[in-house]
Phi, psi and omega in degrees: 000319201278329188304295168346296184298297175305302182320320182291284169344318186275349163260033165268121178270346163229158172338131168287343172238032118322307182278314167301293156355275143351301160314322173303293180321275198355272179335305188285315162331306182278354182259010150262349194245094193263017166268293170335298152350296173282276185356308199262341169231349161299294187281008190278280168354299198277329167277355157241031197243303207277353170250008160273306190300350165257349158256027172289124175258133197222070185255153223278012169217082170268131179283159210267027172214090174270154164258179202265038173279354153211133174317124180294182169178160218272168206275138194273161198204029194180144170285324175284316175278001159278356163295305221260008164276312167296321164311314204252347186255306195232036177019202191303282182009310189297306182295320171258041160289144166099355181300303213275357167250023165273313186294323181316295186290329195278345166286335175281322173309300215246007167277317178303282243270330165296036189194345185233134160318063211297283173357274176335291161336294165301327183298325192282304177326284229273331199282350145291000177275149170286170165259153226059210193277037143289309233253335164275015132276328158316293183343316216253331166293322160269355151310294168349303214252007135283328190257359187290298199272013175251318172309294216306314176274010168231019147250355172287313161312261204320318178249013154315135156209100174223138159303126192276125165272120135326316178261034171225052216323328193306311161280355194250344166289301199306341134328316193234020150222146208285159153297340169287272183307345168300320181260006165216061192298006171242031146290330181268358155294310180303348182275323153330314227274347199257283185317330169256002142310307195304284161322303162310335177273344174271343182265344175298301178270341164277340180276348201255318157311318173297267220303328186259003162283301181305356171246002150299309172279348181283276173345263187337291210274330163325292177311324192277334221277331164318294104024060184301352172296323191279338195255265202333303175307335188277309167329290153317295171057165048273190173276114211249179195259325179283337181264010177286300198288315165299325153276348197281306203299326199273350144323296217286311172319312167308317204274295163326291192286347167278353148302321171277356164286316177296340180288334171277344171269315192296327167284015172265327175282311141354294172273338150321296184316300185299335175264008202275322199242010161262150190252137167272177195112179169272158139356295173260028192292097163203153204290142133312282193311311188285338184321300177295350143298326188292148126325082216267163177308147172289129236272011178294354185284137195298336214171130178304115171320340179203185188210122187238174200282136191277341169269213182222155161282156198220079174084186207260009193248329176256012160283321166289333156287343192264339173304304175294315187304257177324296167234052186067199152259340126029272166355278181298003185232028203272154170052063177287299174343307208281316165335278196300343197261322165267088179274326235245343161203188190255195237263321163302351175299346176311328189277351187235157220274117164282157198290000000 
């Protein structure tokens, strides 16, 4: 009994009241502070219901004797019905996966600056920046490359599948990394590197976009401001139908070029999500022993929510082919709407902490 006991204890890597402790902030943080609070379970939920539907392999030829070494499951057809799947297979719980080590950074996040010159900091940082969007894209790079390694562990969490016991920490890292990166941990940069190719291209075409929108509109009012009939209505108004008419278009123009950004964006996010949440290695590479810990779904669930692809992508070019290739272009566009409505960032952005 008593072996039975250290043995479990020791697959705590901190202290328990350390971790109550920790728990504790958590707790009092998030109940004064309630935009976090929504943040970490409205939006955690809802963003981690849009990466199972978007790493779901749904490929267009499927043999008609599939075995049973991954559960087949029935065709997915919705972002609301990967909700209401998740609902029904793995209750809330299912729904708030990835919460607790987004809540972890985000209490370290808003903690650090009581202990550091955060200021100073913030001062030295911004004042090394160039100015415009260059300088707000250095910014969105270094944001990149904190937030890289918090994605990779919520959606590897969000699309496991096993429920992660927490209080263990020890089995729940060996859940979301392969044995091959636990012991060669500078694998998981080749696992990186293709998600912040993918992202500089996506912050590229959304910041090239901002810029030819905002010159769109410097254009338009430069013009009617020309135009003193046109600059007096605008001043002033009322609202005359050619200055009517002069602003609808330079709408319409914007709504155009943020759209065809978005038609240019969303399979890069697609494939971020995919690669974020494949492990390299085989398929089934995991410790027996931590195997028998987790926390596995109950096995009354009929069928697993999604389904995912058994090899791995071998970098960003050849995921979006194969992705087109295997299930269409479809695919490549699911939940395209959360693109077009978020032009301005990508899917993990729910989870991060502004400076």
């Amino acid at each position: 009994m008593s072996d039975a006991t250290t043995s479990e204890n020791d697959s705590y890597w901190i202290p328990r009241r350390v971790a109550l402790v920790v728990g504790g902030l958590l707790v009092v943080y998030l109940t004064v502070n309630p935009t976090v609070f929504a943040m970490l379970t409205v939006g955690g939920a809802l963003s981690g219901v849009l990466t199972r539907y978007r790493v779901h392999y749904a490929p267009l030829n499927q043999p008609l004797d599939i075995e049973a070494k991954v559960p087949t499951t029935t065709p997915v057809t919705s972002y609301l019905d990967v909700l209401l799947r998740v609902r029904r297979a793995e209750g809330y719980g299912g729904l708030l996966r990835g919460a607790v080590p987004t809540a972890f950074v985000t209490l370290v996040w808003r903690i650090l600056p009581y202990f550091l010159p955060w200021h100073e900091v913030q001062r030295v940082f911004w004042h090394a920046l160039p100015d415009g969007e260059l300088g707000t894209l250095c910014a969105q790079l270094t944001w990149l490359a904190i937030s890289i390694p918090l994605l990779v562990i919520v959606n590897r969490e969000v699309t496991g599948p096993h429920l992660l016991n927490w209080k263990s920490p020890r089995t729940a890292f060996a859940s979301l990394f392969s044995p091959s990166e636990r012991s060669q941990p500078w694998t998981l940069l080749w696992t990186a590197s293709p998600i912040v190719v993918a992202e500089i291209i996506r912050l590229s075409f959304v910041h090239a976009s901002d810029f030819a929108c905002l010159f769109v509109e410097k254009t338009a009012n430069e013009y009617m401001r020309a135009d003193p009939v046109l600059k007096e209505h605008l001043e002033r108004g009322p609202l005359t139908l050619s200055l009517a008419l002069i602003i609808a278009q330079s709408m319409a123009v914007v709504a155009v070029v943020k759209g065809l950004t978005a038609v240019l964006v969303c399979p890069l996010e697609v494939a971020v999500i995919r690669l974020s949440c494949q492990r390299p290695g085989p398929v089934n590479e995991v410790d027996p022993e931590e195997q028998a810990r987790k926390e596995v779904i109950p096995e009354s669930t009929p069928e697993p929510v999604i389904r995912l692809r058994d090899t791995s992508y071998n970098g960003l070019w050849d995921c979006l082919s194969t992705v087109r290739r295997e299930e269409g272009w479809s695919a490549l566009y699911r939940a395209f709407w959360v693109t077009l409505l978020f032009m301005h960032g990508p899917v993990f952005d729910a989870f991060s902490i502004r400076w």
